[in-house]
C-alpha positions in Angstrom: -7.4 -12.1 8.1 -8.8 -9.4 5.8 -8.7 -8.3 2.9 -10.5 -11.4 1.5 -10.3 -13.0 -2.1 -13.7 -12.2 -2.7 -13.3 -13.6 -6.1 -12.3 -17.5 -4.5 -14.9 -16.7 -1.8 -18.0 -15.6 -3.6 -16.7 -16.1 -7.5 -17.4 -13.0 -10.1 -20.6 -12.3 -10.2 -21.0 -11.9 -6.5 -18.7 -10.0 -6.2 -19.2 -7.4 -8.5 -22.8 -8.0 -6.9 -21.1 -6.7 -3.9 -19.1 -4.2 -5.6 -22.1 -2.6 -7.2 -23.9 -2.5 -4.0 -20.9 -0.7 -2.7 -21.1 1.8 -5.4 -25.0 2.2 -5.4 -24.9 2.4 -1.8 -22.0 5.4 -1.9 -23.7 7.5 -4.6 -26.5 7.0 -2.1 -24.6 8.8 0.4 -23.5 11.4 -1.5 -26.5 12.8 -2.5 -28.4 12.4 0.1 -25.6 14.7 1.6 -26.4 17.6 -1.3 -23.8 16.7 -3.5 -25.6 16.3 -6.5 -26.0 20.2 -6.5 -22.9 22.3 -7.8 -23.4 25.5 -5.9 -23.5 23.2 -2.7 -19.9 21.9 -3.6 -18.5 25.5 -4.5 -19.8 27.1 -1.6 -17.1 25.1 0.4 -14.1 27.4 -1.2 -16.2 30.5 -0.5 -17.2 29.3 3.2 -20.5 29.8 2.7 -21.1 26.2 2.8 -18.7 23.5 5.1 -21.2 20.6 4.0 -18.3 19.1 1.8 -15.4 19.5 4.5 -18.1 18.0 7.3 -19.0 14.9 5.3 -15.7 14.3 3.4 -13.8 14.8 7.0 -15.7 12.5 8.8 -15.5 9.6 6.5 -11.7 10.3 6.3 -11.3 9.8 10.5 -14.2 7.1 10.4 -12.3 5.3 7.8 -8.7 5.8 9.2 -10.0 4.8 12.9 -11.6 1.4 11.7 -8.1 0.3 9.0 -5.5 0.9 11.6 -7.8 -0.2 14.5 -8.9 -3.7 12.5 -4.6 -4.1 11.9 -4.0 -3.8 15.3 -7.0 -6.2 16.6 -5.0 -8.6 13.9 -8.2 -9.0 11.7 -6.6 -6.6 8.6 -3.3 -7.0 7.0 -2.5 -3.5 6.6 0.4 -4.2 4.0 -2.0 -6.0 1.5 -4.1 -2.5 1.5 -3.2 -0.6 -1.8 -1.7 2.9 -0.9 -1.2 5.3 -3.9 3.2 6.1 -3.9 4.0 9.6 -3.3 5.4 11.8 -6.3 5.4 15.4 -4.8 5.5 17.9 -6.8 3.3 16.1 -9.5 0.9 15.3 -6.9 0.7 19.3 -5.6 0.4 20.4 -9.4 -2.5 17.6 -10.1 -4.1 18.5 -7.0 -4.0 22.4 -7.6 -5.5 21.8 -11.0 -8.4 19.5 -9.6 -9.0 21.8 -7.0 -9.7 24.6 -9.4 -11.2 22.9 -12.0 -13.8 21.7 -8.9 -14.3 25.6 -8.1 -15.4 25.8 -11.7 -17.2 23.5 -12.8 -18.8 23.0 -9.4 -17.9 19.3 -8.9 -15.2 16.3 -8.7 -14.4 13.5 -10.5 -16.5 11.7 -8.0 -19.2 13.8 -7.9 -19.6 14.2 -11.5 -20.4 11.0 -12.0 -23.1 10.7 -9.2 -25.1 13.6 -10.4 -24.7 12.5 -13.9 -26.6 9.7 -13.0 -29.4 12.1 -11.2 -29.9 13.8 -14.8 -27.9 16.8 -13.8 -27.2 18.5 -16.7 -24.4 20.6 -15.9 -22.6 17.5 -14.4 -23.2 15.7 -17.5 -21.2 18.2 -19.0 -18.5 18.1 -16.9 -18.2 14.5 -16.9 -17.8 14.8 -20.7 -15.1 17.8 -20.0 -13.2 15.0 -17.4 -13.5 12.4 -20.0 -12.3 14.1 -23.1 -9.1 15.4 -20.6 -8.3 12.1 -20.0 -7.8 11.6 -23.5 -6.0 14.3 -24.4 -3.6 13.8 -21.0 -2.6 10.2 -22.3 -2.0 11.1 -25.5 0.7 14.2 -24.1 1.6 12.3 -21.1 5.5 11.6 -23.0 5.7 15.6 -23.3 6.2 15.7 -19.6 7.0 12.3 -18.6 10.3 13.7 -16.8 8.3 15.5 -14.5 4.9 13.3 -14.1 7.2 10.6 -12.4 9.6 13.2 -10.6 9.8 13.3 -6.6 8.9 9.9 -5.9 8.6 8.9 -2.5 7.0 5.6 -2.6 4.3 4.9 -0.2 4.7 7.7 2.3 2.5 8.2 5.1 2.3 11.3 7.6 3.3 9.3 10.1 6.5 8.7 8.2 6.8 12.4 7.6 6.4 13.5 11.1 8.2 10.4 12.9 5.3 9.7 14.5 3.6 6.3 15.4 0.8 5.2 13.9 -1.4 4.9 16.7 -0.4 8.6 17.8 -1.3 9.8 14.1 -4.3 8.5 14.2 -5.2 9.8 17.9 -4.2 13.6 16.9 -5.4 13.7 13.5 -9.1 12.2 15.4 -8.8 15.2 17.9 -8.0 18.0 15.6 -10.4 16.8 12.9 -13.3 16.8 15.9 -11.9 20.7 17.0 -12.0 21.2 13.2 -15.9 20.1 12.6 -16.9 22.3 15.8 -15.3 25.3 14.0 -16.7 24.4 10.9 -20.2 24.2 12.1 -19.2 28.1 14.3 -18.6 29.3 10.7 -21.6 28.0 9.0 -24.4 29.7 11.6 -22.3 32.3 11.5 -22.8 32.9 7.8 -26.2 31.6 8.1 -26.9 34.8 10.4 -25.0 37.2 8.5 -26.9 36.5 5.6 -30.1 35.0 6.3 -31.3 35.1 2.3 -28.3 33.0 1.5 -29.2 28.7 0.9 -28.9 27.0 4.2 -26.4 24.7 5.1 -28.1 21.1 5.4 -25.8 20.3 8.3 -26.8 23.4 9.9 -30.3 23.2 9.8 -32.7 21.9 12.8 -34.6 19.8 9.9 -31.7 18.1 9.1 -29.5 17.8 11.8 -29.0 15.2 13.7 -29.0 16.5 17.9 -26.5 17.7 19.8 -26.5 14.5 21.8 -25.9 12.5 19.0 -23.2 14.3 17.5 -21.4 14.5 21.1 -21.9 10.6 21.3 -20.4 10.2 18.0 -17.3 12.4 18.5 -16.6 10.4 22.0 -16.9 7.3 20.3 -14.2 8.2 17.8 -12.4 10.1 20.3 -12.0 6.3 22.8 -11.4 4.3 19.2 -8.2 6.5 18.2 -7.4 6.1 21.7 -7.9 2.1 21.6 -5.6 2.6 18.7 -2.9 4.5 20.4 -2.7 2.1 23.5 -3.2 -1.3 21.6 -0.4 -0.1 18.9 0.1 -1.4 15.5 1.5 -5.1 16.0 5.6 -5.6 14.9 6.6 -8.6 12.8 6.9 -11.1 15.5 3.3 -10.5 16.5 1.8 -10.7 12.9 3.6 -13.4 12.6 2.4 -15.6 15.4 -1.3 -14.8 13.7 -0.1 -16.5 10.0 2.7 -18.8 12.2 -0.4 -21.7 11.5 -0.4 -22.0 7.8 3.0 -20.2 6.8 5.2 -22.6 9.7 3.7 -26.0 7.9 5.0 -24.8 4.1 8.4 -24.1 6.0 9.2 -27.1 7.6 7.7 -28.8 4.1 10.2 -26.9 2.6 7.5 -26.0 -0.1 9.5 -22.1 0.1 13.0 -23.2 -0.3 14.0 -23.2 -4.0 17.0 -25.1 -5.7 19.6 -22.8 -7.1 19.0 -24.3 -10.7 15.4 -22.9 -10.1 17.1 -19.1 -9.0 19.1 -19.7 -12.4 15.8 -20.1 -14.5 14.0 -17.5 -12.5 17.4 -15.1 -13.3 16.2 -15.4 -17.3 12.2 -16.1 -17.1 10.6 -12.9 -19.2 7.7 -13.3 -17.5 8.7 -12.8 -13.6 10.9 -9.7 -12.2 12.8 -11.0 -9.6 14.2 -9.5 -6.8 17.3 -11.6 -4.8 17.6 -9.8 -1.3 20.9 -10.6 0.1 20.6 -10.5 4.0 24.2 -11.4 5.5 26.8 -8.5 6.4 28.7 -6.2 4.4 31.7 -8.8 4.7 30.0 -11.4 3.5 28.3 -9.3 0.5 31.7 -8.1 -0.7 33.4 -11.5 -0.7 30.9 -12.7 -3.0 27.1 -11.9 -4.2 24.8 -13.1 -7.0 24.6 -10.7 -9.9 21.7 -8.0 -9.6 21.2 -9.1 -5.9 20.5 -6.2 -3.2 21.7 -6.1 0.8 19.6 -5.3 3.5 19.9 -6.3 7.2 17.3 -8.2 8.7 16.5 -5.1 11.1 15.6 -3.0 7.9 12.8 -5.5 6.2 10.0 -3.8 8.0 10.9 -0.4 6.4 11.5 -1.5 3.2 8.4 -3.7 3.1 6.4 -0.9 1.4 8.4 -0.3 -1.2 8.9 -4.0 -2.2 5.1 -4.1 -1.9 5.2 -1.5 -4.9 7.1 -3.9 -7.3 4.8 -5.2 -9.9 2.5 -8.1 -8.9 5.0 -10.6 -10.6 7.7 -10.1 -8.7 9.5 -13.2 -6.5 11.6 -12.2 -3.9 14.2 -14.5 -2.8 16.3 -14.4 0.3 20.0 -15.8 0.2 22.4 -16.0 3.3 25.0 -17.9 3.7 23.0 -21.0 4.9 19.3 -20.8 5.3 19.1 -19.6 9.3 19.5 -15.9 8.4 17.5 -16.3 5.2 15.0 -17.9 7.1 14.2 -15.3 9.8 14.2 -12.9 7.0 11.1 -15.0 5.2 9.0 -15.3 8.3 9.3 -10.5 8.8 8.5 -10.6 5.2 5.7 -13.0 5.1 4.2 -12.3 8.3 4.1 -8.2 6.7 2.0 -9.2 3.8 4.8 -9.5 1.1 4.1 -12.2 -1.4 5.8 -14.5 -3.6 9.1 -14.6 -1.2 11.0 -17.7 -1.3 14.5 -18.7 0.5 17.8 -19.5 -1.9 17.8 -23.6 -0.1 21.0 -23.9 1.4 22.1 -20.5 0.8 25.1 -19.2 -1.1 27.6 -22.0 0.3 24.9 -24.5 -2.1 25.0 -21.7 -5.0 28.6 -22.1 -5.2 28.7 -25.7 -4.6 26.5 -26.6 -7.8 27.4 -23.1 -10.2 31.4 -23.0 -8.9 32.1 -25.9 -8.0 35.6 -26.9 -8.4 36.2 -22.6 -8.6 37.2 -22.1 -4.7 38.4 -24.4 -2.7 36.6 -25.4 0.7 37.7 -24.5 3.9 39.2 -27.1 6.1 36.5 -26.8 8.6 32.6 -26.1 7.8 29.5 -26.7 9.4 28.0 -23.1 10.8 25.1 -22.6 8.6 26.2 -19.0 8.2 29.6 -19.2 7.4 30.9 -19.4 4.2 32.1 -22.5 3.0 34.7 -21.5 0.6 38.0 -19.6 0.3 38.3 -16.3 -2.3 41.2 -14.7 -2.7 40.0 -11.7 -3.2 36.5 -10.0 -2.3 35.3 -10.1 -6.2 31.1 -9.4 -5.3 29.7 -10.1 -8.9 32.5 -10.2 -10.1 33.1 -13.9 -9.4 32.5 -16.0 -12.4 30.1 -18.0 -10.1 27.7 -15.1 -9.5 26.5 -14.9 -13.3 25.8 -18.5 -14.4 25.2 -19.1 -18.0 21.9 -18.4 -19.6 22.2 -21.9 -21.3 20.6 -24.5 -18.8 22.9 -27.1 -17.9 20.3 -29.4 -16.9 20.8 -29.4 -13.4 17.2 -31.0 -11.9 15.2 -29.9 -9.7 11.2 -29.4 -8.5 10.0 -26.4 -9.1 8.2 -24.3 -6.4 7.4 -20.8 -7.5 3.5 -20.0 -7.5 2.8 -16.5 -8.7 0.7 -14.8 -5.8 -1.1 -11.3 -6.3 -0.2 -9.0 -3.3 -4.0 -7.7 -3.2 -6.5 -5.8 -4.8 -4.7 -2.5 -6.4 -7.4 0.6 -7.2 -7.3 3.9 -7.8 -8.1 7.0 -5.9 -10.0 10.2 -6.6 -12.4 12.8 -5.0 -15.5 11.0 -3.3 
């Protein structure tokens, strides 16, 4: 299942072989499609021109058609594709400020950069303007650091924001895109014949056009794919993971996943991994007892809190404790089968926690045997509290194999204009 570890697949070179293709064959597009030519690019704001909202709008839909409709055909793992997080109000200011520096100096970052490379000289000046601001915004960045990471959001979609499916997003946003390039191309010949000395609009031309017949083909072919999308539906946890249940099932019942509690201990004070203990049993439970720094969730809430675990940094481990291993272990299988990495299961839960870090603390219940119950008696609910939940940072020696591997989540990049 995509994406691919191009890097184990085709080693360095080929892929940046296929990343420069990528990038050769994009700059390509781009000015083929007039976007080497400033005047071109400002004409959008002044409606004289809609080649930039015809081109850019298209890929947008093309693009957003294929990614959710390859996740719901199982062949891409949507949670390994890098989404930039949310932070509102810096992200309006930032894009208000692009938006008139593009009315400007005529292009985007993106741009820039491809009609640099055509020996434009008044893009090679902007680039130099874009570079030197880069600069001069990381050296000020502390001024405002309050506000540059206010309003954060995580990774927030419009589907989150209107309540929406997926698969209806992606249908209505298809539909009124297609409405949106009809009126787009009404504007442009309307222009075009109120003022026939002004530059022509390469989309609007007969030389340059592709036929009517074509363009209708197009639009109904991306009009059926959203609507594939819609009916097929992005798959839930148990679906994605029967399509990883192969590989991921063997390392369970190896128990290559289930770490000793003397290897949670070490993880607690390694410098070198963040970890994150997700604590999956009930409110009960949790209060009774929990491991220092630990967080609950229910099993019900892993999918939605998948994308911001996704957004922890790459060396993150995530381990799930219950009580035994039966709640921890449905808990593994949602996250693994969305995409998260390194997540590993506390082995025999918090009643084996106790048994090796308390032991001789709280004494054992007459009766045990459910997996999920706890073992042990407290007199109290003490949470952290309980001198169990904070072992020392001296190692005691306890033994044990260790099993952590350090997995990247997946490519991250950047974003930008074109």
């Amino acid at each position: 299942m995509a994406p691919f570890d191009l890097i184990a697949i085709l080693g360095k070179f080929g892929t940046y072989a296929i990343y420069l293709a990528i990038g050769i064959g994009f700059g390509v597009a781009l000015e083929m499609s007039g976007f080497a030519v400033s005047t071109k690019l400002t004409g959008q704001f002044y409606l004289r021109d809609q080649t930039v909202f015809q081109v850019m709008f298209t890929g947008v839909i093309v693009a957003m058609v294929l990614v959710f409709g390859a996740a719901a055909m199982g062949w891409l793992d949507i949670n390994r594709i890098w989404i930039p997080e949310t932070y509102l109000w810096p992200g309006i200011i930032g894009g208000f400020m692009i938006g008139v520096g593009f009315i400007i100096g005529g292009f985007c970052p993106g741009t820039s950069v491809m009609a640099a490379a055509t020996g434009k000289i008044d893009a090679i000046f902007y680039l130099v303007g874009i570079l030197a601001g880069i600069v001069i915004f990381g050296e000020e960045t502390s001024r405002f650091d309050t506000f540059y990471n206010s309003s954060y959001m995580g990774r927030f979609l419009i589907s989150d924001w209107l309540g929406v499916s997926i698969g209806w997003l992606v249908f209505i946003v298809v539909v009124v895109a297609l409405f949106l390039l009809w009126g787009s191309e009404l504007l442009a010949r309307a222009y075009s014949a109120k003022e026939p000395d002004a530059p022509q609009n390469t989309a609007s031309t007969p030389a340059t056009r592709p036929s009517n017949t074509w363009r209708f083909a197009g639009a109904g072919v991306l009009a059926v794919a959203a609507l594939a999308v819609l009916l097929i539906g992005q798959p839930d946890p148990a679906a994605l993971w029967e399509r990883v249940a192969a590989t991921e099932q063997v390392r369970l019942d190896e128990r290559l996943v289930q770490i000793h509690p003397a290897e949670l201990r070490s993880l607690t004070f390694d410098p070198n991994v963040k970890l994150a203990v997700i604590d999956v049993r009930d409110e009960a439970n949790f209060n009774i007892f929990h491991l220092r720094d630990s967080v609950r969730m229910d099993l019900a809430d892993l999918p939605a809190a998948v994308d911001d675990l996704v957004a922890l940094p790459d060396n993150t481990v995530y381990v799930i404790v219950s009580n035994g291993e039966t709640l921890s272990t449905a808990a593994w299988k949602t996250l693994v089968a969305l995409g998260l990495p390194n997540v590993y299961i506390l082995e025999g839960g918090i009643n084996n926690w106790i048994a090796v870090y308390g032991e001789g603390m709280y004494p054992l219940l007459a009766s045990i045997g459910n997996d999920e119950k706890l073992d042990y008696v407290f007199s109290a609910a003490l949470g952290a509290n309980a001198p169990a939940a904070t072992p020392s940072q001296h190692d005691d020696g306890t033994p044990f194999v260790p099993k952590v591997e350090l997995q990247s989540a997946g490519a991250k990049g950047g974003g930008g204009c074109g």
